[in-house]
C-alpha positions as CSV (number, residue, x, y, z in Angstrom):
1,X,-32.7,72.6,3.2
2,X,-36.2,73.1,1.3
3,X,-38.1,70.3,1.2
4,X,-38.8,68.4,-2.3
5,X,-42.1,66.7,-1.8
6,X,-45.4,67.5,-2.1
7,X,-47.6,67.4,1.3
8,X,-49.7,64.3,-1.1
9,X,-46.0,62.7,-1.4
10,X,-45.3,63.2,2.3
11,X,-48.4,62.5,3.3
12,X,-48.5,59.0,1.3
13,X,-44.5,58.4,2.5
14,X,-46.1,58.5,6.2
15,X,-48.5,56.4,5.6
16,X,-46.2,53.6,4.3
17,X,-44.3,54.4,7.3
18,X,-47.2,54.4,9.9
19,X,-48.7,50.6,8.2
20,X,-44.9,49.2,8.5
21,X,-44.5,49.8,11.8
22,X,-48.2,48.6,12.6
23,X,-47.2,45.3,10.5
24,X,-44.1,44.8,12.2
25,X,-45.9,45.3,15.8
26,X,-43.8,48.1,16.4
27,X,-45.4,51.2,18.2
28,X,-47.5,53.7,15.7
29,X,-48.8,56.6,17.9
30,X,-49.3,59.8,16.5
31,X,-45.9,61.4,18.1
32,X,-44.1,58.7,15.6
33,X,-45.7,59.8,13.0
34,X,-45.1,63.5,13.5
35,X,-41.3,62.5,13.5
36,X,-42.1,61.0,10.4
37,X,-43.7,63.9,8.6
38,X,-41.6,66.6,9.6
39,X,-38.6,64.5,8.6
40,X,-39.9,64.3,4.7
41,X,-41.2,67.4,4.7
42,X,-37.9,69.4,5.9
43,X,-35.5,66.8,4.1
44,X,-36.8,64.3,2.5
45,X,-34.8,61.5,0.9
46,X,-33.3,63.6,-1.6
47,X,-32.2,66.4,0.8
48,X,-30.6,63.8,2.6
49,X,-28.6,62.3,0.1
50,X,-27.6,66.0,-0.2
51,X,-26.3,66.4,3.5
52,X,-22.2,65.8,4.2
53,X,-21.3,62.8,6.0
54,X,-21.1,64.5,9.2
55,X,-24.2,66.1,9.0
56,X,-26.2,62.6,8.2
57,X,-24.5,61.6,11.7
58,X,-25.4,64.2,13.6
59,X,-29.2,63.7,13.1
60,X,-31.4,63.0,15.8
61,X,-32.3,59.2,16.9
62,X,-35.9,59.7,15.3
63,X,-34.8,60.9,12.4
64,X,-32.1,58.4,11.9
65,X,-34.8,55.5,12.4
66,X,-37.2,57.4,9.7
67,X,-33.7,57.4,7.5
68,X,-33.1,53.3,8.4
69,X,-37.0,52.5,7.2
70,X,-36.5,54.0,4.1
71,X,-33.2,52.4,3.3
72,X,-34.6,49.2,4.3
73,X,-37.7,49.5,1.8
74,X,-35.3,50.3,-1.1
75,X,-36.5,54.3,-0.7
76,X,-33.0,55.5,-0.3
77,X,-29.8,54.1,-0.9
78,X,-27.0,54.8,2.0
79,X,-23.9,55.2,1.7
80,X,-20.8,52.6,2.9
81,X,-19.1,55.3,4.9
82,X,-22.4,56.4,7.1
83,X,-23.5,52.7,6.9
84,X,-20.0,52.2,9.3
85,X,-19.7,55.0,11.5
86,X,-23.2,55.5,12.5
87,X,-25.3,53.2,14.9
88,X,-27.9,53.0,12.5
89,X,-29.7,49.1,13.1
90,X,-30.9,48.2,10.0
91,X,-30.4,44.7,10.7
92,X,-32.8,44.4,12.7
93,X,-35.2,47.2,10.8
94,X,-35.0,44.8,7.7
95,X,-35.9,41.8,10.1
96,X,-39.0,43.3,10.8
97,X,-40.1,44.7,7.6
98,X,-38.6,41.1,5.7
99,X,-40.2,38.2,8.2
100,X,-40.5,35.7,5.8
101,X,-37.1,35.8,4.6
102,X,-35.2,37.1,7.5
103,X,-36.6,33.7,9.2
104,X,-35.7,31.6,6.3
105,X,-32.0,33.4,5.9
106,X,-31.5,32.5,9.6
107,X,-32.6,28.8,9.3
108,X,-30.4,28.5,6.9
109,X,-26.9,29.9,8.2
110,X,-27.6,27.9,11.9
111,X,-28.2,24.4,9.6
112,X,-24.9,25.3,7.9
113,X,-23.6,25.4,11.5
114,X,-23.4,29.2,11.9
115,X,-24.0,30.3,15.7
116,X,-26.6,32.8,16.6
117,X,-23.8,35.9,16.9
118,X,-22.4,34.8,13.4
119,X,-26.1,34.8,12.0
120,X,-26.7,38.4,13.1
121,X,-23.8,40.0,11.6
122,X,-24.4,38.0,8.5
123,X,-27.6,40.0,8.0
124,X,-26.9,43.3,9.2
125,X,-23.8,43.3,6.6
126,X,-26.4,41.7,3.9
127,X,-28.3,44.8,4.6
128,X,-25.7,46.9,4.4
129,X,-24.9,46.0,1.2
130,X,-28.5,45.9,-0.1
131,X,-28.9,49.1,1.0
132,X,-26.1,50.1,-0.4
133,X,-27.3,49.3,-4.0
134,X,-31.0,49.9,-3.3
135,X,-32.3,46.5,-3.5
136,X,-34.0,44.7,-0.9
137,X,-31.6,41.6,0.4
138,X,-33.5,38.6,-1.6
139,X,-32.8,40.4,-4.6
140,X,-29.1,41.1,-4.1
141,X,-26.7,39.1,-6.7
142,X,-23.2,38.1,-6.6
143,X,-21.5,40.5,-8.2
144,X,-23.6,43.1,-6.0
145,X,-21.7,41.1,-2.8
146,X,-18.8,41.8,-3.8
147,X,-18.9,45.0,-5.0
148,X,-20.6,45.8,-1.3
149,X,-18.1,43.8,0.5
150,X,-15.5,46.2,-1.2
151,X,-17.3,49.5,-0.5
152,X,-17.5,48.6,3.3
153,X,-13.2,47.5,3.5
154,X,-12.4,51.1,1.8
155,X,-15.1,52.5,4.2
156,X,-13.8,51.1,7.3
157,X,-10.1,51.5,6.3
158,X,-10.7,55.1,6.2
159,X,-12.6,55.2,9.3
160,X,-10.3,53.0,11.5
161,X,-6.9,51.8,9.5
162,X,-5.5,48.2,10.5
163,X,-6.8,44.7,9.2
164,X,-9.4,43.8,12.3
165,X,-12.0,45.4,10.8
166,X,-11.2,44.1,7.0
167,X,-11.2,40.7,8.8
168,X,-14.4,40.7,10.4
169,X,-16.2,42.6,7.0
170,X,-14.8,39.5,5.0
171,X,-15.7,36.5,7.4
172,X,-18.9,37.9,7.5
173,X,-19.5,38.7,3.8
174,X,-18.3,35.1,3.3
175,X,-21.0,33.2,5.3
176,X,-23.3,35.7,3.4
177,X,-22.2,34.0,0.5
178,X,-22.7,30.7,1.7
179,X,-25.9,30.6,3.1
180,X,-27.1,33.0,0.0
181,X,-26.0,30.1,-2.0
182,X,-27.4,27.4,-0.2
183,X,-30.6,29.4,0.1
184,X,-30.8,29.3,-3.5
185,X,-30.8,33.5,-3.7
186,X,-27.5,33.2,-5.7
187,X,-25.8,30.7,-7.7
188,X,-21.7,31.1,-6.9
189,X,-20.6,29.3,-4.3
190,X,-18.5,30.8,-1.9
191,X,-15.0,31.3,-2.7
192,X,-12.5,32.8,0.2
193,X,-10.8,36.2,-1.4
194,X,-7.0,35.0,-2.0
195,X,-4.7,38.3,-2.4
196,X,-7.7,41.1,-2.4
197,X,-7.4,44.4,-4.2
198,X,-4.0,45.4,-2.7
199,X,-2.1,42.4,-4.3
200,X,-4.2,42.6,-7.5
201,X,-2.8,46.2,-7.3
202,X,0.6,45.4,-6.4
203,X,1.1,43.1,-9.6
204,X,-0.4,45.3,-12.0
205,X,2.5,48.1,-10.8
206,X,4.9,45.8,-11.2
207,X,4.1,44.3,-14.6
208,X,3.9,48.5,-15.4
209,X,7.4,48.8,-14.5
210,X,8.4,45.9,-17.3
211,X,10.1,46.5,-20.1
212,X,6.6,46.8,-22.5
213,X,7.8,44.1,-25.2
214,X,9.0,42.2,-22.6
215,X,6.0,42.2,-20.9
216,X,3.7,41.2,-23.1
217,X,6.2,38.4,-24.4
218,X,5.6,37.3,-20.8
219,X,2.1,37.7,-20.5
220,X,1.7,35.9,-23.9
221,X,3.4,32.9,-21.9
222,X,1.4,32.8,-19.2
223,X,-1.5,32.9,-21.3
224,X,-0.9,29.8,-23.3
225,X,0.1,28.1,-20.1
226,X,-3.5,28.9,-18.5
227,X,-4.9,27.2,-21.5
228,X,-3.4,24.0,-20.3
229,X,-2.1,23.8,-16.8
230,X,-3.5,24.1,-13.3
231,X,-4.4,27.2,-12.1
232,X,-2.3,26.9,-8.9
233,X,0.4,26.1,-11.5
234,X,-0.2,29.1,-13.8
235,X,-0.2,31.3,-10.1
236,X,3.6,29.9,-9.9
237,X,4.8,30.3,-13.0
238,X,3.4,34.2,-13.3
239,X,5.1,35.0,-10.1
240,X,8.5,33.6,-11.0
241,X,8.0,35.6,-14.5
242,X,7.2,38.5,-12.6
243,X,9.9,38.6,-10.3
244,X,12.9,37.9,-12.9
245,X,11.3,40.6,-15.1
246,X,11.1,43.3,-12.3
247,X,14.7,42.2,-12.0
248,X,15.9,42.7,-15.0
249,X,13.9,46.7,-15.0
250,X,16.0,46.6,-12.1
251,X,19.5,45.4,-12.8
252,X,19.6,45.3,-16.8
253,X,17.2,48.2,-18.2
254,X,18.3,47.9,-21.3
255,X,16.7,44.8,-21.8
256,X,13.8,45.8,-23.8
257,X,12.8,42.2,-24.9
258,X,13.0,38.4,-24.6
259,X,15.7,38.6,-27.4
260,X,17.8,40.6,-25.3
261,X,17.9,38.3,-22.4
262,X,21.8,37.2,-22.4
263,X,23.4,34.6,-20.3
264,X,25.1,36.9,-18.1
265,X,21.5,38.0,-17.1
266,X,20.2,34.6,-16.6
267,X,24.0,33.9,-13.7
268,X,23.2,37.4,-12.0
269,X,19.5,36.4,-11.7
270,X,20.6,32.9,-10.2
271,X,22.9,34.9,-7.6
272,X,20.0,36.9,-6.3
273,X,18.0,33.8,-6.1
274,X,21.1,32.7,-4.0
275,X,21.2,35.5,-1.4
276,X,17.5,36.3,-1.5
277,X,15.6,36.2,1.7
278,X,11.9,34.6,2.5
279,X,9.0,35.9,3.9
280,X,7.9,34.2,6.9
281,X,9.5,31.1,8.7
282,X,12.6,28.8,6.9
283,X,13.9,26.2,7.4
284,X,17.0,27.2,5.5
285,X,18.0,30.5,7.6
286,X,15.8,32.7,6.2
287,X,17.1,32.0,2.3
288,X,15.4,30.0,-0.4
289,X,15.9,26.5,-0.2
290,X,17.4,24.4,-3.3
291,X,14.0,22.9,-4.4
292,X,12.4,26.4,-4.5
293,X,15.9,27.6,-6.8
294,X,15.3,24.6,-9.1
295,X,11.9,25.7,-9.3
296,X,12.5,29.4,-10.3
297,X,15.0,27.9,-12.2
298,X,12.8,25.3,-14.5
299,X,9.8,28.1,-14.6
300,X,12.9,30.2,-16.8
301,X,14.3,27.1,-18.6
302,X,10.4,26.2,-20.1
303,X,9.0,29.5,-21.1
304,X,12.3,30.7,-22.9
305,X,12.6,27.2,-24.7
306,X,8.8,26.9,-25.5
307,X,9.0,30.2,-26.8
308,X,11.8,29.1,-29.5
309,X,10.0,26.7,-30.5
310,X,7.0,28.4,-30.9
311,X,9.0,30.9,-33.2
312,X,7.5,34.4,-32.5
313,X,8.2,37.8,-32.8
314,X,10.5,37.7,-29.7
315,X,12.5,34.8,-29.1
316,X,15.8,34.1,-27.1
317,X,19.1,34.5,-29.6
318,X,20.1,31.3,-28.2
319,X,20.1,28.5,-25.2
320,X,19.8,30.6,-21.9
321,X,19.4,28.1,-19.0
322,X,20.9,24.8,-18.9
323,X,20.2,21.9,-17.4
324,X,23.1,22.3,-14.7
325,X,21.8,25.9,-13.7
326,X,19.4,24.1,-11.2
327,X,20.7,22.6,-8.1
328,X,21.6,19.1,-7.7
329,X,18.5,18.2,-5.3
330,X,18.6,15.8,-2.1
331,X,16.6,12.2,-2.7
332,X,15.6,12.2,0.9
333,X,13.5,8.7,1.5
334,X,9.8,9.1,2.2
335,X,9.3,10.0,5.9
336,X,6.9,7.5,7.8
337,X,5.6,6.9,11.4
338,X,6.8,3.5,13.0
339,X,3.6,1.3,14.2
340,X,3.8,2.6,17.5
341,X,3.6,5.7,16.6
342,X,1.0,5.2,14.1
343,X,-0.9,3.8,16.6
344,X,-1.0,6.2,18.9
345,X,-2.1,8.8,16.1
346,X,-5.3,6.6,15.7
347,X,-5.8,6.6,19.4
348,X,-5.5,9.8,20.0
349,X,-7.8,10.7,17.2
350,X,-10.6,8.4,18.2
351,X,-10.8,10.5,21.2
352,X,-11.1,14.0,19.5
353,X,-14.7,15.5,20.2
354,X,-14.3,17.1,16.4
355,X,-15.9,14.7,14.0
356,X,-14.1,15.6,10.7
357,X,-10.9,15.3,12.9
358,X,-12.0,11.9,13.2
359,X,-12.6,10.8,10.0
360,X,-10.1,12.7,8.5
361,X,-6.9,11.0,10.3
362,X,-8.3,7.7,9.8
363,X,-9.4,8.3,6.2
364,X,-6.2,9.7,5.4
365,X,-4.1,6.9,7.5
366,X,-6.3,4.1,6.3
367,X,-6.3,4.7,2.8
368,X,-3.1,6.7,1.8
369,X,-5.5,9.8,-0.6
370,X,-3.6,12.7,-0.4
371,X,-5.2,15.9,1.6
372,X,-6.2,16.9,-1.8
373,X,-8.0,13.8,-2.8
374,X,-9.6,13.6,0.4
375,X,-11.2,17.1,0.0
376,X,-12.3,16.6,-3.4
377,X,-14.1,13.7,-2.4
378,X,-18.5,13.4,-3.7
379,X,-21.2,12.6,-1.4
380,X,-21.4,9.5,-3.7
381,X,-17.6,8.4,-3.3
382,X,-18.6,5.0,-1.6
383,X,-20.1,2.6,-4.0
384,X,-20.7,-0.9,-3.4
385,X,-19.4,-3.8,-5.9
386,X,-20.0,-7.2,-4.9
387,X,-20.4,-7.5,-0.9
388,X,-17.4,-5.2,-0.4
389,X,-17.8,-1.5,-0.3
390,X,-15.5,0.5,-2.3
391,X,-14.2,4.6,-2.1
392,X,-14.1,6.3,-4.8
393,X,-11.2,8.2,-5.3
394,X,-11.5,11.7,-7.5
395,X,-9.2,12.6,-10.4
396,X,-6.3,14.2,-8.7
397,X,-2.5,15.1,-8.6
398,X,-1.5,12.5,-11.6
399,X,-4.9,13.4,-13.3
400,X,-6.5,9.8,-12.9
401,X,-9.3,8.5,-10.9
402,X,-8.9,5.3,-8.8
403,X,-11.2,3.0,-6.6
404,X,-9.5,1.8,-3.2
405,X,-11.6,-0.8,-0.4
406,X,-13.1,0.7,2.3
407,X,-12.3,-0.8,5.7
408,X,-16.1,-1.2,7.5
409,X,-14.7,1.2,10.3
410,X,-14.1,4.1,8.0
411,X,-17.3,3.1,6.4
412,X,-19.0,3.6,9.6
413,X,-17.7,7.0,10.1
414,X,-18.7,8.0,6.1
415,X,-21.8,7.3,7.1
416,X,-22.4,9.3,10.4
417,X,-21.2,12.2,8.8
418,X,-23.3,12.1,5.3
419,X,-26.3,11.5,8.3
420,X,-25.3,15.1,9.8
421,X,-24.7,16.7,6.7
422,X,-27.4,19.6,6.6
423,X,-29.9,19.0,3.9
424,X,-29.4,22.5,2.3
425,X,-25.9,22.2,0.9
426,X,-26.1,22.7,-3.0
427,X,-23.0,20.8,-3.5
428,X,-21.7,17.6,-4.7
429,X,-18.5,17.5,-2.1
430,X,-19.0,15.2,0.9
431,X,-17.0,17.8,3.3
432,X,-18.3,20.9,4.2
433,X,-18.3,22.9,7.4
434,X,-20.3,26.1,7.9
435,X,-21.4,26.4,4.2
436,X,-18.0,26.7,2.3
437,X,-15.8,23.7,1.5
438,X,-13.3,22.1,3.9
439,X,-9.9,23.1,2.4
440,X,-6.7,21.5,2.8
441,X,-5.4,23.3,5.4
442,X,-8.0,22.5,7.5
443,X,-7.3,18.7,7.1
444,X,-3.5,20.3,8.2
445,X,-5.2,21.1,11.1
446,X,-6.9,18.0,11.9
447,X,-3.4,15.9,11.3
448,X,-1.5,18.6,13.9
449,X,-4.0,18.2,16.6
450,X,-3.9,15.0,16.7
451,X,-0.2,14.5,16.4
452,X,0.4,16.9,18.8
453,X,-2.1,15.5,21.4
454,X,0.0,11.9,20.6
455,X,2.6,14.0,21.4
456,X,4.3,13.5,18.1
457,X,6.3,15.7,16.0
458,X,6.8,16.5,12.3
459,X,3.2,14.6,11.0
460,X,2.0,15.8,8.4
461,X,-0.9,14.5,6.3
462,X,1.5,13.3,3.1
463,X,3.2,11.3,6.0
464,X,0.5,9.1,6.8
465,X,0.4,8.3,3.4
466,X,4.1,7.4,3.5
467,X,3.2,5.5,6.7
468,X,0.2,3.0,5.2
469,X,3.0,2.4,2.1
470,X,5.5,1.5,4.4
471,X,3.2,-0.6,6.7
472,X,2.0,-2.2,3.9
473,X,5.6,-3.6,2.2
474,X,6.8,-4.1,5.6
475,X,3.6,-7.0,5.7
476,X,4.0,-8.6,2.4
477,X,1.9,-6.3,-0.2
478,X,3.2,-6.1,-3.3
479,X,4.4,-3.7,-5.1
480,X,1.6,-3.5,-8.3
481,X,-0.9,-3.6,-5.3
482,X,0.6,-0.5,-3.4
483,X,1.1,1.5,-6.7
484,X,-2.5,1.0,-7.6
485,X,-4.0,1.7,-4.3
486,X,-1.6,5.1,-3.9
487,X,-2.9,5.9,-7.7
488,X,0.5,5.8,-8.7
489,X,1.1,6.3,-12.4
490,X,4.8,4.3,-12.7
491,X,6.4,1.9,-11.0
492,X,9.1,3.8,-10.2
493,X,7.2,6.1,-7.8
494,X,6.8,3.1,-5.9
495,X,9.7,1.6,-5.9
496,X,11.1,4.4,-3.4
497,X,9.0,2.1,-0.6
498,X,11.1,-0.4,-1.4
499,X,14.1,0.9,-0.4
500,X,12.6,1.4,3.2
501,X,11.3,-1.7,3.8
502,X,13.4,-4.1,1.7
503,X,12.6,-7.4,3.8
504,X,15.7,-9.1,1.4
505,X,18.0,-7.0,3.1
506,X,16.5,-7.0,6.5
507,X,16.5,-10.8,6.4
508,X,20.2,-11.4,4.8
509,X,21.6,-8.8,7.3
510,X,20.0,-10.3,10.6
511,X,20.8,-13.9,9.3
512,X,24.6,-12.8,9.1
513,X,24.6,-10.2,12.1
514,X,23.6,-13.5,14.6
515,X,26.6,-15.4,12.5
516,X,29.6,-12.5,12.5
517,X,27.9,-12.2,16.8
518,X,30.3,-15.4,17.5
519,X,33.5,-13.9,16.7
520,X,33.1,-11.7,19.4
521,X,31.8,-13.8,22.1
522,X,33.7,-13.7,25.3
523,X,33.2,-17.7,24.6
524,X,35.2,-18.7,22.0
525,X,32.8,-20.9,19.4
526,X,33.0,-23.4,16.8
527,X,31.3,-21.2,13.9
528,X,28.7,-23.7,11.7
529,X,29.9,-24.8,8.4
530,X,28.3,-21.8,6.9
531,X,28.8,-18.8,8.6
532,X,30.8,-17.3,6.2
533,X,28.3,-16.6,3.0
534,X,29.1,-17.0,-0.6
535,X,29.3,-13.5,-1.1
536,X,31.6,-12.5,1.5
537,X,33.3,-15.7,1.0
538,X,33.9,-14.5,-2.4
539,X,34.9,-11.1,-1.1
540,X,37.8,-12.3,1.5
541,X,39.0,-14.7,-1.1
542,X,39.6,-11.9,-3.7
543,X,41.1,-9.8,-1.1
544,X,43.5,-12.1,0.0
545,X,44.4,-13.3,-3.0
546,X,44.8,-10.0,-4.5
547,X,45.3,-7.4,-2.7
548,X,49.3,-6.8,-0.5
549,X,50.6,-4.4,2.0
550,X,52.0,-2.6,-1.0
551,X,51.0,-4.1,-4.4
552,X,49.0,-6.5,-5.9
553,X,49.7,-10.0,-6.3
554,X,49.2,-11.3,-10.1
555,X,49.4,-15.0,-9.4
556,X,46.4,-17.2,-11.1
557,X,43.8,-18.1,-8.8
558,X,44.7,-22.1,-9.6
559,X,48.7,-21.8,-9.2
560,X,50.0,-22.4,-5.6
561,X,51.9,-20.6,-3.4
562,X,53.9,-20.6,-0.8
563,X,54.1,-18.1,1.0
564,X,50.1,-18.1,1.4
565,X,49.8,-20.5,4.1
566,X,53.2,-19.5,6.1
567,X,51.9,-19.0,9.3
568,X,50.4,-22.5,9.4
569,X,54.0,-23.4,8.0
570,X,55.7,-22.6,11.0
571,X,56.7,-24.6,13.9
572,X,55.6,-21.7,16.1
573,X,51.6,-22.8,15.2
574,X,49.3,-24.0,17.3
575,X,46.1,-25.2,16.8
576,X,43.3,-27.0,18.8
577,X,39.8,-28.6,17.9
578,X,37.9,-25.9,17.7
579,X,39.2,-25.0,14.9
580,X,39.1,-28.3,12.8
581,X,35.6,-26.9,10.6
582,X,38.0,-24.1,8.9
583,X,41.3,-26.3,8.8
584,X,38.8,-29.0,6.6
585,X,37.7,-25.6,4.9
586,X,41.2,-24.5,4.1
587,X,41.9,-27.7,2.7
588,X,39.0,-27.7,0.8
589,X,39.7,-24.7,-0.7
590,X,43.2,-25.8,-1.5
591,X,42.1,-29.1,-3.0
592,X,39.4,-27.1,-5.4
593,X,41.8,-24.7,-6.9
594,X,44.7,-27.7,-7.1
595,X,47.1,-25.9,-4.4
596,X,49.0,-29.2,-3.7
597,X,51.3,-27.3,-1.1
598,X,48.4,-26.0,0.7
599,X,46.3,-29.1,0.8
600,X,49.6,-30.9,2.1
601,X,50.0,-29.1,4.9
602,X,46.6,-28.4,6.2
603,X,46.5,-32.4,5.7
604,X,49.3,-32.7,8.6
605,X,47.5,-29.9,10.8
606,X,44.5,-31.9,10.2
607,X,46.1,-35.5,10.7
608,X,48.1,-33.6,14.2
609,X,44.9,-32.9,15.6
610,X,43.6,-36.6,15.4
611,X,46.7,-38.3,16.7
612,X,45.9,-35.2,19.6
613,X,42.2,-36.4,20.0
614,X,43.4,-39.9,20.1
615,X,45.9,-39.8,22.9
């Protein structure tokens, strides 16, 4: 390898190499420096980018440390692949040669609540990457990040396949992101990588294997919906388009377009939805369950009838999907903890050592947000009107905004946790943990180890809202009251409380239960005068009266009979004094509908018992 520099250009390169080193308080003695000046004057950092992979890593320990200094000082820019397989410490290289911001960078990522191992591989892989891209690390941009981050998976994926690696890389390149961000270097917060280049990869080749009309019918689609729906939204309805297109370039090739969708494809394409298994854990053995079907289902049902009425170039011939095609769904009543349950939740999480476990359970049980509310919440949520303090509750699932009271416990705990929030977030959100936002799944978490130190099963964050709804009927709130503290947008979403707790029902059927008790008292008692309610009253009457062993009986309600007072007709009877209340009833009864018969002879029964009580 001849060398490409000038002895002035080596001599100047060792220089810069001997005053680093003497800056850094590193050792500078003259056998360094020969290391040095052989090193550019051989190879040089042209020759080097010259050598094969191998060839870099089979340089000597001196030479690789001459190679990490100039990376480091933006001299020569490395490669991902010999940045992972050799030992090269450039981490700690950089750290000398950057003090100032290397100490700052490291402040920052322990305030954020990094630990000291998580710091260090922050900024070895945010040297990595700067070195990748020549640039020293408080230069580095976003994009630069990411384009790093992805040079270093493919690097270590050829190196040593399997997802460890990848894992680590992108924890790592994550926190970069975050304390970059709250260090003011970039401006992009951090966002976690959902999918990653293999799923971005995976629905690009199957949207190639569409039908090309059809495809861009679709696409068309989803691009109007992204105008106006949620993302998460959007996601959904691109992957149920995706799937029934593949299936159709499956099952029907000769669809070439929307307008050849017929109903036969639209039944076989329910089928499959039928019989088709899930990824992961089911509760319905391992097939979709009804909901997810009548999803799939409505995702069809909108595009192909939006795109009539939009009247483009390719429309359905006609109706496709109906409104029976989707399942009948169950109405399952809200699921709820009983107080002594609920109770135990809250004890159990007043005793977790995690803070936001804490304040999470009894924010979530105290005020009935959702997860998603509770996540989206500002640092300036809690605002104070009059002498009560109030929450502020984010625009969310139903797209309004609401405020709810704060209880002065939960107020308390707000408090304590905007004290430790570290003073570097760049961020309007009140929850954050180690520079990124708290996500739902870690309030999913919080909710399960909590429940699960209760030892309770099945909770769920949603339930605890079902739980303060319930609690809250069951104690006399009303209904207007619940709806606007749950941000409900109609009454009828409310109403489904009501049918837990109906206290109407629960006090008309405990009233009767301790009256119908009597009959079947091993102590025969005189039932009170109104035992038997209106309604049932109303009930046996029209039985009675009506209905026969075989037929029906069409006689007037006012018209006597005899036939339906036999048994007190016959001689055979017997009655005692226990029993006068219904005999006066009876008799009642017959006088009010002008049975003369009847009222006759429950007037002797009546008039037997006296002469009885009289003797």
């Amino acid at each position: 390898m001849t060398a490409k520099l000038s002895g002035p250009e080596v001599e100047a390169l060792v220089d810069a190499y001997r005053d680093c080193l003497i800056t850094a308080g590193m050792f500078a003695a003259n056998p360094v420096t020969s290391v040095a000046r052989s090193f550019f004057a051989r190879i040089g950092p042209d020759g080097w980018e010259r050598l094969s992979l191998s060839e870099q890593c089979a340089q000597s320990n001196k030479n690789r440390r001459v190679v990490g200094w100039l990376m480091v000082t933006g001299r020569l820019a490395g490669s991902a692949d010999y940045l992972t397989s050799s030992r090269l410490a450039v981490g700690e290289m950089a750290g000398r040669y950057h003090p100032e911001f290397y100490s700052r960078f490291c402040a920052t990522a322990a305030e954020l609540g990094f630990d000291p191992r998580s710091v260090g591989l922050q900024w070895s892989k945010l040297v990595k990457i700067a070195v990748i891209h020549g640039v020293v690390p408080q230069r580095i941009t976003s994009d630069q990040l990411a384009a790093g981050r992805s040079a270093l998976l493919e690097a270590a994926a050829r190196q040593a396949p399997g997802t460890h690696a990848a894992r680590v890389i992108t924890k790592d390149v994550f926190g970069i992101e975050a304390t970059l961000f709250h260090l003011g270097v970039t401006n992009a917060p951090p966002t976690p990588t959902r999918g990653g280049p293999t799923k971005e990869a995976q629905r690009a080749a199957e949207w190639a294997s569409v039908a090309p009309r059809l495809g861009q019918t679709l696409a068309g689609y989803v691009d109007q919906a992204r105008v106006s729906l949620r993302p998460a939204t959007v996601v959904r309805i691109e992957a149920v388009l995706r799937e029934f297109a593949c299936f159709l370039a499956d099952q029907a090739p000769e669809v070439s377009c929307v307008a050849d969708i017929r109903r036969v494809h639209i039944e076989a394409y329910k089928t499959r939805l039928s019989t088709r298994t899930t990824v992961g854990r089911s509760r319905h053995g391992g097939r979709l369950s009804k909901v997810a079907i009548a999803a799939h289902v409505s995702v069809l049902r909108t595009c192909f009838e939006r795109l009539s009425e939009w009247a483009g170039d390719d429309v359905p011939v006609g109706v496709l999907v109906f409104s029976g095609d989707s399942p009948i769904l169950d109405q399952p009543l809200p699921r709820f903890l009983d107080d002594a349950s609920a109770a135990k939740l809250l004890v159990a999480a007043r005793a977790d050592p995690d803070p936001f476990v804490r304040l999470a359970v009894e924010m979530l049980a105290r005020t009935g947000m959702r997860k998603g509310e509770l996540v989206n919440l500002a640092v300036d949520a809690v605002v104070q009107i009059g002498s009560s303090f109030w929450l502020h509750v984010p625009v969310g699932k139903l797209h309004n905004d609401r405020y709810i009271p704060l209880h002065p416990q939960l107020k308390e705990l707000l408090d304590e946790w905007i004290a430790g929030r570290p003073a570097a977030l760049r961020s309007r959100y009140l929850f954050f943990e180690r520079g990124r936002r708290i996500t739902a799944s870690r309030v999913d978490h919080a909710v399960a180890k909590v429940a699960a130190t209760a030892g309770l099963t099945g909770v769920a964050p949603h339930r605890l809202r079902h739980t303060l709804a319930t609690q809250a009927i069951n104690r006399g709130m009303s209904l207007e009251a619940i709806a606007a503290l749950l941000g409900h947008r109609s009454m009828r979403m409310t109403m489904v409380y009501a049918r837990i707790a109906d206290r109407t029902v629960a006090d008309e059927y405990f009233s009767v239960s301790e009256k119908v008790e009597a009959l079947y008292d091993q102590k025969p008692k005189a039932l009170p005068a109104d035992a038997e309610g209106a309604e049932m009253a109303k009930l046996r009457q029209e039985m009675h009266r009506r209905m026969l062993g075989n037929g029906y009986c069409a006689r007037p309600v006012g018209l006597d009979c005899h036939f339906e007072s036999i048994c007190e007709s016959c001689t055979f009877f017997v009655t005692t004094i226990e029993f006068r209340p219904t005999l006066e009833r009876q008799r009642e009864d017959a006088t009010a509908k002008g049975q003369v018969g009847r009222q006759k002879i429950f007037d002797g029964l009546l008039a037997r018992l006296d002469e009885e009580e009289a003797s």
